[in-house]
N, C-alpha and C positions, 0 to 999 in steps of 0.2 A: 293581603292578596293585591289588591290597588294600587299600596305602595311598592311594592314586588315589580308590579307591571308601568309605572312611575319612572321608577329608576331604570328597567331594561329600556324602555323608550330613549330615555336621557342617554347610558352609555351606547346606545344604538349609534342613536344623533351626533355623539360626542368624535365616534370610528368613524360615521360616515363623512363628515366633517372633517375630520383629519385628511382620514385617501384621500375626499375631492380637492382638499388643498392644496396636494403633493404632487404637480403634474408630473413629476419623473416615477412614482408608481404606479405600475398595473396591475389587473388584478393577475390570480394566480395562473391562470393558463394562461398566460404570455411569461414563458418559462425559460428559466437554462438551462441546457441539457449537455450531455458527451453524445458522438456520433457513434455509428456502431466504429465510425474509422478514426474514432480517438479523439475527434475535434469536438471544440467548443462551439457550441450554439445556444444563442441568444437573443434572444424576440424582441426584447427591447429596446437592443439598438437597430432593429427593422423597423417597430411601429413609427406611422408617419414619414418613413422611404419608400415601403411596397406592400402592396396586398400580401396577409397571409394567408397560408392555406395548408392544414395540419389532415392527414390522411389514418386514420387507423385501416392497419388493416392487418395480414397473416400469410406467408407462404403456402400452407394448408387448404387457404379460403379461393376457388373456382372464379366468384366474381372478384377480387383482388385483383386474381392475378390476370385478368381481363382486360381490367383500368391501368396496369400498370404503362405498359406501350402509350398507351394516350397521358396517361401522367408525364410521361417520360417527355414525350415534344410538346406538350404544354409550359413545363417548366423550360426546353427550350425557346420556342415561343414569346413566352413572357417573362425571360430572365432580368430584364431592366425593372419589371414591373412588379415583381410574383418573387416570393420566397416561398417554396413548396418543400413542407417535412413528413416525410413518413415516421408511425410509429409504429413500431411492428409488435404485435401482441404475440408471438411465437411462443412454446414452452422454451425454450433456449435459443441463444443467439447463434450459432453455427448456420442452422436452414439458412437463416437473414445473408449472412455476409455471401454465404454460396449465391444464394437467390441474388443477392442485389449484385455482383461480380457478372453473373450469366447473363441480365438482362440491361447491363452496364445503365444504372439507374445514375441520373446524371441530379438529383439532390440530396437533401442529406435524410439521412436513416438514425432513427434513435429507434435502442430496443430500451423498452420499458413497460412491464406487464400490470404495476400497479399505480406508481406516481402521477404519469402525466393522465392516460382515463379518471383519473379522481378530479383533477383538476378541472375535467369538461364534464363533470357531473356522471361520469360513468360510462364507458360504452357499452351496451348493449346487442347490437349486432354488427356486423364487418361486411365491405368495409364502410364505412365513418367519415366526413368528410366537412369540415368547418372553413368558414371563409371569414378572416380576422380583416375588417377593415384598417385603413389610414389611420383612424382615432385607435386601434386598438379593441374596437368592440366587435364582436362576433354576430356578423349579418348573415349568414347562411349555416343550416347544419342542414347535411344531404347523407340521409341513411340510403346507402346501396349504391351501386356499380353505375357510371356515368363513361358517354362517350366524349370523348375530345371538343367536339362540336358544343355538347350539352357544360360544359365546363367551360368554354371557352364563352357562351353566353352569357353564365352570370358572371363571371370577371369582366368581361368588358361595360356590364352597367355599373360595378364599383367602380372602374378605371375610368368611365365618363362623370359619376358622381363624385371624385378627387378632383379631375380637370376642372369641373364647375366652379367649386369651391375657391380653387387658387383665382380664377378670376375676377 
């Protein structure tokens, strides 16, 4: 048993060791993905250009479709600054492409019901809302519906805490 736990420690140290060596990987929720509109999307050639900021959320779901309008001119807003992706947890992707056409969602939409939630440890309620720093590490997860205003205040302390940094 000792030795069991011995060795899981060593191969533990051995992985973690490796990743931290490797700055061009991250971990798995910095993804690639297809959009609902065909295009490739990829997090890794973001990290360390722009804040990201991954949305779960649902056509279905009240407070969704709430945040979306303030999603909508955030991501205008902070297009130099901000790469903002919807995931849409929908039973099928049809609702998605009508829903995002109607409310002319100006970034990008992945539909994916079980891959990317695994990768952020599950989601649980909608919508879902992670703020993927400059380094690539996840400093905010925000369960539930936010206004413009409230969104637009914690990006502006990562976007002062990047400026810091380069100086």
């Amino acid at each position: 048993m000792k030795k069991t736990a011995i060795l899981l420690s060593i191969l533990f140290l051995a992985v973690y060791w490796t990743y931290a060596q490797k700055s061009e990987e991250y971990p798995p929720f910095i993804f690639k993905a297809k959009t609902i509109d065909g295009k490739d999307i990829d997090l890794t050639k973001v990290v360390g250009k722009k804040l990201i900021m991954v949305n779960f959320w649902a056509t279905w779901c009240p407070p969704c479709r709430y945040e979306i309008p303030d999603l909508i001119n955030l991501q205008e807003e902070f297009k130099d600054s901000l790469l903002l992706v919807g995931v849409a947890l929908d039973n099928n992707v049809e609702p998605v492409l009508i829903f995002s056409q109607r409310y002319k969602i100006n970034y990008p939409i992945v539909y994916d019901t079980r891959r990317i939630p695994y990768l952020y440890g599950g989601i649980s309620s909608i919508p879902t809302t992670f703020i993927i720093n400059y380094e690539g590490k996840i400093v905010e997860r925000i369960i539930g519906a936010r206004s413009f205003d409230a969104f637009k205040s914690i990006l502006q302390k990562y976007l002062k805490e990047n400026q810091k940094s380069k100086k």
